[in-house]
ZAMARGU-4260 file (C-alpha; in steps of 0.2 Angstrom, whole numbers, plus 5000, padded with zeros to 4 digits):
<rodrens>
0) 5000/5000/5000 | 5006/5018/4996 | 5004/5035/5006 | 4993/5046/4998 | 4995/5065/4998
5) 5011/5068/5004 | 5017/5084/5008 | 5034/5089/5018 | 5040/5107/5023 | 5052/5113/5035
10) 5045/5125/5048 | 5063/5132/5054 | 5068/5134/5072 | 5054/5133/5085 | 5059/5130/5105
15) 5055/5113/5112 | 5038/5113/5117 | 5032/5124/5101 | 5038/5111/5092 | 5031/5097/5101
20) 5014/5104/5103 | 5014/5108/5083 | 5018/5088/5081 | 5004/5086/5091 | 4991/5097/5081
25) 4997/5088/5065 | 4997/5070/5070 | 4978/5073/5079 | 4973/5081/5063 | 4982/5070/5051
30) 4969/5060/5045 | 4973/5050/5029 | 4984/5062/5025 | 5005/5059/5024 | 5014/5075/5032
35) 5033/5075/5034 | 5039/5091/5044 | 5059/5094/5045 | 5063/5109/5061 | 5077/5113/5073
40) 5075/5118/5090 | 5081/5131/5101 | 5092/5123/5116 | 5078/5109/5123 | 5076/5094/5133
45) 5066/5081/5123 | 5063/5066/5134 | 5053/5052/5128 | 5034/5048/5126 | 5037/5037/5143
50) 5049/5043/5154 | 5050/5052/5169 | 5060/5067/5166 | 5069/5069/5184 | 5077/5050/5180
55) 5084/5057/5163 | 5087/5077/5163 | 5095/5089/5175 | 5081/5099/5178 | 5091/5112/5189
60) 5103/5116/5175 | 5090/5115/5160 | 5081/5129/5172 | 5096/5140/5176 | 5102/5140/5155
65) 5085/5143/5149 | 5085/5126/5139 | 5067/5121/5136 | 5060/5105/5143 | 5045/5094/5133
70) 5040/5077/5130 | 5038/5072/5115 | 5026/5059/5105 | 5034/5044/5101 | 5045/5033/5115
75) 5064/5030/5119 | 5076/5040/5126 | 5079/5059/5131 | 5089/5070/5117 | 5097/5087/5121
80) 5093/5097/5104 | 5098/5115/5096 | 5098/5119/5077 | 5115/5108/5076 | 5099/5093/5074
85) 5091/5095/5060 | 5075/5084/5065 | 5060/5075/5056 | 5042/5072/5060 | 5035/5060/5048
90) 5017/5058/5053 | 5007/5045/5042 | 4992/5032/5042 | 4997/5017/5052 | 4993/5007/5037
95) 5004/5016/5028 | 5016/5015/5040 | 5013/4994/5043 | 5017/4992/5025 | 5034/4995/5029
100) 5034/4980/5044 | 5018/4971/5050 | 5029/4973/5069 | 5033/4991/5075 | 5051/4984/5075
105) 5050/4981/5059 | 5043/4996/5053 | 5056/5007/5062 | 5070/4999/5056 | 5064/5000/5038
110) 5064/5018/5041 | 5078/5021/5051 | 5088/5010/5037 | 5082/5023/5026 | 5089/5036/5036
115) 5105/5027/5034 | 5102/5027/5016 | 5099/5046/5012 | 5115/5048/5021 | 5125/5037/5011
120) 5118/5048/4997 | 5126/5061/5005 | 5143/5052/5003 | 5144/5044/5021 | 5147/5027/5023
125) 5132/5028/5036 | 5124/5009/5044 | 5107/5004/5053 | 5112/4998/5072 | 5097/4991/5080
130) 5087/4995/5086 | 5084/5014/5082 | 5101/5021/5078 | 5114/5026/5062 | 5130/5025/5064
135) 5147/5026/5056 | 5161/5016/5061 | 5153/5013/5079 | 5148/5032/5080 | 5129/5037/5083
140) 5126/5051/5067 | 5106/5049/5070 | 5094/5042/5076 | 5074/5039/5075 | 5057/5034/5085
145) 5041/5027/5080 | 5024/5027/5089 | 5008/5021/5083 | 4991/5022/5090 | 4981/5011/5077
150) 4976/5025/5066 | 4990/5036/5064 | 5009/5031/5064 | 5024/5046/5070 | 5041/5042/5063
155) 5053/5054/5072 | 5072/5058/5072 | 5087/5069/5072 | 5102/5069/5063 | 5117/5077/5069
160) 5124/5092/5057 | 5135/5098/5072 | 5135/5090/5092 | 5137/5104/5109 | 5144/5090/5120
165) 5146/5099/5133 | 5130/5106/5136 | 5121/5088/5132 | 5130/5080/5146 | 5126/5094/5160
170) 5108/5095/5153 | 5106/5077/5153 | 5109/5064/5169 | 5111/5051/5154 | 5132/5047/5154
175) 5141/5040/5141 | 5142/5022/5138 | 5153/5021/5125 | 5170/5010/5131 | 5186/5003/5123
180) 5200/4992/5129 | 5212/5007/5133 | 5199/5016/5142 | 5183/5026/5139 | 5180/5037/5125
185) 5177/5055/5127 | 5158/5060/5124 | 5164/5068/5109 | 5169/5051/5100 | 5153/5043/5102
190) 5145/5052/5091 | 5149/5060/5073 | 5144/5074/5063 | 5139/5078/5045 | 5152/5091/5047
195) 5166/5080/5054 | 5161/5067/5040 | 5160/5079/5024 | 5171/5095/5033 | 5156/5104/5030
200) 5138/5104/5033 | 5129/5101/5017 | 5114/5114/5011 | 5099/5109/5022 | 5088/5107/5006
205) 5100/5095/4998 | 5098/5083/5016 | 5082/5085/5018 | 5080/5079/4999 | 5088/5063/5003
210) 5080/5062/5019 | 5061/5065/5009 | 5068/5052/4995 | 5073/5037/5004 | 5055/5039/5015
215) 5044/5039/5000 | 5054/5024/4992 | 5053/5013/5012 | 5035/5017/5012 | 5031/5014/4994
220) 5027/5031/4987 | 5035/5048/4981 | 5035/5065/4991 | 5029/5082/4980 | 5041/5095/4979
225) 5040/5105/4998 | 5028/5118/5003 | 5033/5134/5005 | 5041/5137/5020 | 5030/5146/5036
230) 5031/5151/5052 | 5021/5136/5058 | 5019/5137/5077 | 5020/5155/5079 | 5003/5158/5085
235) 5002/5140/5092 | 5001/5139/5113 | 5013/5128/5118 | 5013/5111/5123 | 5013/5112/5144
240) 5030/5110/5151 | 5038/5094/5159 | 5035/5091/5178 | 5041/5076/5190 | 5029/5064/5196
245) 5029/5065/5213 | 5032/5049/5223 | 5027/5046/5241 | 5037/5040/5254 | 5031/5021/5253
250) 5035/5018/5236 | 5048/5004/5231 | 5056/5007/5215 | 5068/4997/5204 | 5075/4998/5187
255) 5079/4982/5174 | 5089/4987/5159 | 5082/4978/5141 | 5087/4976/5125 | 5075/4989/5120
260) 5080/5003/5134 | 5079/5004/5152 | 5061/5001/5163 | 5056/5008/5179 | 5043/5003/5193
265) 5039/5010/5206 | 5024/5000/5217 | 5017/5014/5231 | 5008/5002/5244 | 4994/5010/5256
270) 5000/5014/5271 | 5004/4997/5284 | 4998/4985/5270 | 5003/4975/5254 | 4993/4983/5243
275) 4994/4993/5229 | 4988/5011/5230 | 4997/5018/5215 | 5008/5009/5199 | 5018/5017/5189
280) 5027/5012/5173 | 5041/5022/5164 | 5056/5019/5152 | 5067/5025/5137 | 5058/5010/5128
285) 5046/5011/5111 | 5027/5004/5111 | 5012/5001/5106 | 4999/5006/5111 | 5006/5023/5118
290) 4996/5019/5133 | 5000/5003/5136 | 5008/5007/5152 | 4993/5019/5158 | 4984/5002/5153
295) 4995/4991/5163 | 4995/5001/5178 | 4974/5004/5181 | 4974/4986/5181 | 4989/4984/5194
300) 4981/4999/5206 | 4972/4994/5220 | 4980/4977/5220 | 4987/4964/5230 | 5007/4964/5227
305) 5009/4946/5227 | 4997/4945/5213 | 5004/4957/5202 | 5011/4948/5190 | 4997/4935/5187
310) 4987/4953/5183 | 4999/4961/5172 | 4998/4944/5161 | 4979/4943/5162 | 4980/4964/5157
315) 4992/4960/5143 | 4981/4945/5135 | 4968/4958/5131 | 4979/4968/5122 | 4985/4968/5104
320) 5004/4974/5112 | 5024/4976/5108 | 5040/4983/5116 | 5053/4986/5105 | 5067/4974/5113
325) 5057/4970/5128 | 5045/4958/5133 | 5029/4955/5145 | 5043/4944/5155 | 5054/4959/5158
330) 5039/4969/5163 | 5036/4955/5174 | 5054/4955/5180 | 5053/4975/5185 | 5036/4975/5195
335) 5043/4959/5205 | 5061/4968/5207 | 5051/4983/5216 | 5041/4973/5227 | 5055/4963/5234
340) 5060/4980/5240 | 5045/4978/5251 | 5050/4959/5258 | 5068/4966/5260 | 5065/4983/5269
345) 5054/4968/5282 | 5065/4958/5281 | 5082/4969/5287 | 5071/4982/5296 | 5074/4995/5283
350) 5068/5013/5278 | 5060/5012/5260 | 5074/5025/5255 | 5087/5012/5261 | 5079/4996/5253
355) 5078/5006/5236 | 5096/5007/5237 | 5097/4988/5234 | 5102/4980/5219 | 5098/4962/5216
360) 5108/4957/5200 | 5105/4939/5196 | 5109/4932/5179 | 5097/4919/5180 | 5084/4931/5187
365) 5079/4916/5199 | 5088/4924/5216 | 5084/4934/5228 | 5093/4945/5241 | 5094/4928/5254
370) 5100/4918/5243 | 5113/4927/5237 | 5119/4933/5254 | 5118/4915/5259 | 5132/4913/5246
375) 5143/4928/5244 | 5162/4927/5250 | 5167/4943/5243 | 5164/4961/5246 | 5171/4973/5232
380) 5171/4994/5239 | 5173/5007/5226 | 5190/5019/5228 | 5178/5034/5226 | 5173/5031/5243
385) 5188/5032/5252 | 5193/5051/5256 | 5202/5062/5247 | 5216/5063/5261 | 5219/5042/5262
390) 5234/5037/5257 | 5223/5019/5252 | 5212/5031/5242 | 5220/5024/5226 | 5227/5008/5231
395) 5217/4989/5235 | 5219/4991/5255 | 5213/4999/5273 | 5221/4999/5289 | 5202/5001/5296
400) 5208/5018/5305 | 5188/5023/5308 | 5191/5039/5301 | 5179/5032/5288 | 5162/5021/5282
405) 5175/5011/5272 | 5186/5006/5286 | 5169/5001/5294 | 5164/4992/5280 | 5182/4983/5279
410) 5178/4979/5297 | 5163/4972/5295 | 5167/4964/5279 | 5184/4953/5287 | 5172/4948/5303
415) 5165/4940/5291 | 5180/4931/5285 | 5176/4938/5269 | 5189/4947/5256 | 5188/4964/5252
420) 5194/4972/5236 | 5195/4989/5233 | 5190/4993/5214 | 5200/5008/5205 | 5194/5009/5189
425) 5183/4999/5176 | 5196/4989/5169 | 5203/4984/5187 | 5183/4979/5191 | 5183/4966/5176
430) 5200/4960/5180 | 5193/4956/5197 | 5177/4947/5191 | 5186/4939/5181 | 5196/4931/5193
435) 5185/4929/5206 | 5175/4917/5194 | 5191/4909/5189 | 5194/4905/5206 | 5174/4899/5210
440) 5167/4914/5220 | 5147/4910/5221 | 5142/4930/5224 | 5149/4945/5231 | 5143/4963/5239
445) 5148/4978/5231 | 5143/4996/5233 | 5141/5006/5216 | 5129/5019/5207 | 5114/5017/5198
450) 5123/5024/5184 | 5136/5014/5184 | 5128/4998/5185 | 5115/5000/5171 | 5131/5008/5160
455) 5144/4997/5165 | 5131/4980/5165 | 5140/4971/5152 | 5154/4966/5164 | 5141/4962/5180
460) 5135/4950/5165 | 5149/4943/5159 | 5155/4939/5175 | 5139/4927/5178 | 5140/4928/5198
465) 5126/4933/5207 | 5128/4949/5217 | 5119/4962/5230 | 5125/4980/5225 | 5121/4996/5239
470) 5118/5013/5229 | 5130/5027/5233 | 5123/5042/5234 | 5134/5060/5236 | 5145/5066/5224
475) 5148/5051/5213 | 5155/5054/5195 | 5138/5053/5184 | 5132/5070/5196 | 5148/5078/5193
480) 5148/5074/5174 | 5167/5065/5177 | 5163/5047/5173 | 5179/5047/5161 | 5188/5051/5177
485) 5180/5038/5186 | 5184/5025/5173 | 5202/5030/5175 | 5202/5028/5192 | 5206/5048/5195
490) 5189/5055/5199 | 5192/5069/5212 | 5179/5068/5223 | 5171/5057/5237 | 5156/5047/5237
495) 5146/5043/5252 | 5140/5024/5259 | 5127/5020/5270 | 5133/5013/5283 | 5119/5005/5291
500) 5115/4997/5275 | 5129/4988/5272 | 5130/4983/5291 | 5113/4974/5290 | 5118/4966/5276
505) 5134/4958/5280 | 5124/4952/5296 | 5116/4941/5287 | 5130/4934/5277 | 5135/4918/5286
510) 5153/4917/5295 | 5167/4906/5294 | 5170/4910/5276 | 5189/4906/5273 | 5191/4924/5265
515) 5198/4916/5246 | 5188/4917/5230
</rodrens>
């Protein structure tokens, strides 16, 4: 099937939530018709159709630099924008849209493939990495996002002409992720640029033709020549501006990174009992139906939590449904991982705060905090923890001096008859796992930021031994914007344990461990 009347224009600079309440206007009113729209934005926050925005921007700092915050339609993740984007919404029929994959999978990566193919028009040697993204050489140039609500389908993106590094990484809480053997690239060499490809930025009309020829041949059809240009928006009122959600203080929350992105849960309980008062579901991830999460939770609210996941099944077999690189067993996975929380703050007479500090990681997602403690032999403390004045700050070692939590966690640590390892940098954390498993350690404690595990999961993974990691909270290097320092080892700053946590977990590891891996 082919699109009938298309029609493209490029409606110039708008700020962020102009430009996401105009995308709104046009895909409401779309009807049958096939409307692409190329803009830029003034310095914005974009966060996706399912996030909260506290998890993914720096509210503070987006306030104090006048960078707009909005949400936009379509899912994924947040993406700090300025008119070195340029930036396509691409709203359609769904059918139109199905015809280029039966699966929204399918259909996004038809058209992010011919994303990649307008740029290779260009003379870049640009390549489809799933599930969303272009890249050349292992370098993110653009990206794209797809959302579909049965009628209508949005297919949007950005393409990166120029990149401000340094203002995307205070704006957003998201850090790199991009890692190689000698040590983490800088920000900077994670993405590419039209500009650093070419050594110029091309004229936008001759992308945006190869953009606007690629999508017509993906979806089976030809675009007209563009409409004139307009200040389209300018008399528009703005879509509302992006607020947290507040969370009370008897919510459990926990995170489970997917293929597809990262989800969140947090289960509020009414107060003294197991039920559920309040659900809520969130994520850098793409879906269908957009409110498949607003779906999901109404059917969980008011429940019992040990029944929650027989209820998101039941809620999900209704439904006509897909994640992009998630699953209903991941969904599953999140909701149970918060309401252990509950069972763990019981069970080690912990403040909610504390227990959402925990994080369970268990390769075969088939153990719990017991089990694992029941197991673990090895404690692993980050060096970041350690003052700046120690002379063990940078070295595996403590003389316990209690002029610390380290020293205290050292103590409580070797009463267990367990070994303690202080990690200096990423590469010194794998080695460690590595030997560990080479030398049979069943699990280990370790004390790290949320941050840092979701980024830096790959080697949790690889290592295949269960673990309990306590959250660090204070200045730890993802706050700071110094995770390159971190991953060297010469982060310049102290992060702060709790204490109490770790000693109500190592009480419940059993003693007479002989201390070797």
């Amino acid at each position: 099937m082919t699109c009938a009347e298309w029609t493209w224009r490029d409606s110039g600079i708008l700020s962020g939530r102009r430009n996401c309440s105009l995308d709104g206007c046009i895909h409401a009113g779309a009807a049958g018709a096939t409307h692409l729209r190329f803009h830029r934005f003034t310095p914005s926050v974009i966060v996706g159709a399912h996030e909260d925005p506290e998890r993914v921007a720096r509210i503070e700092y987006c306030t104090q630099h006048g960078i707009d915050l909005a949400r936009r339609l379509t899912g994924g993740g947040a993406l700090y924008l300025d008119d070195d984007q340029l930036c396509w919404s691409l709203t359609m029929p769904s059918a139109c849209g199905r015809a280029a994959g039966k699966t929204l999978q399918a259909a996004l990566e038809r058209l992010v493939r011919a994303v990649a193919d307008a740029l290779c028009s260009l003379g870049v040697a640009a390549t489809f990495k799933a599930f969303n993204d272009v890249e050349i050489d292992g370098r993110k140039i653009a990206c794209g996002f797809l959302a579909d609500d049965g009628r209508r389908m949005l297919f949007q993106g950005s393409l990166l002409l120029d990149v401000d590094v340094e203002t995307m990484l205070k704006a957003l809480r998201v850090p790199t992720e991009k890692l190689s053997a000698q040590g983490m690239r800088s920000a900077r060499e994670r993405f590419t640029t039209l500009r650093e490809q070419l050594g110029r930025i091309p004229p936008l009309e001759d992308i945006e033709y190869c953009i606007v020829h690629a999508l017509g041949k993906a979806l089976g059809g030809q675009f007209p020549p563009p409409m004139c240009a307009s200040p389209e928006g300018a008399d528009l009122p703005a879509c509302p501006g992006v607020v947290p959600r507040p969370v009370s203080n008897d919510t459990f929350r926990a995170f489970h990174r997917t293929a597809g992105g990262v989800l969140h849960a947090a289960v509020a309980l009414y107060s003294g009992s197991v039920v559920a008062g309040d659900v809520h579901l969130s994520g850098s991830i793409q879906l269908s139906p957009p409110d498949l999460f607003g779906r999901v939770e109404l059917a969980l609210a008011g429940q019992r939590i040990d029944q929650l996941g027989r209820l998101l099944d039941h809620a999900l077999q209704g439904m006509d449904w897909e994640m992009v690189g998630a699953t209903a067993e991941d969904l599953r996975y999140v909701l149970q991982l918060a309401v252990n929380h509950r069972h763990e703050q019981e069970d080690l007479g912990l403040e909610t705060a504390a227990a959402n500090m925990l994080m369970v990681h268990s390769p075969g997602r088939n153990l719990e905090l017991g089990d694992i403690l029941s197991q673990v032999t090895v404690m692993l403390v980050p060096y970041c923890a350690k003052p700046l004045w120690c002379k063990w700050r940078n070295r595996d070692g403590c003389t316990e001096c209690g002029r610390c939590e380290v020293g205290e966690a050292y103590r409580l640590a070797r009463e267990r008859g367990m070994q303690v390892i202080s990690i200096g940098n990423y590469e010194h954390l794998r080695q460690t796992l590595d030997r560990m498993r080479g030398e049979g350690a069943a699990a280990y404690v370790g004390m790290c930021c949320e941050n840092f595990y979701l980024k830096r999961r790959v080697a949790f993974d690889e290592a295949g031994m269960p673990a309990v990691l306590m959250d660090i909270s204070g200045s730890n290097c993802y706050e700071l914007r110094q995770e390159d320092l971190a991953y060297a080892g010469s982060f310049q700053a102290k992060s702060q344990l709790n204490i109490e946590l770790v000693r109500k977990l190592t009480a419940r590891i059993p003693l007479s461990r002989s201390g070797k891996c």
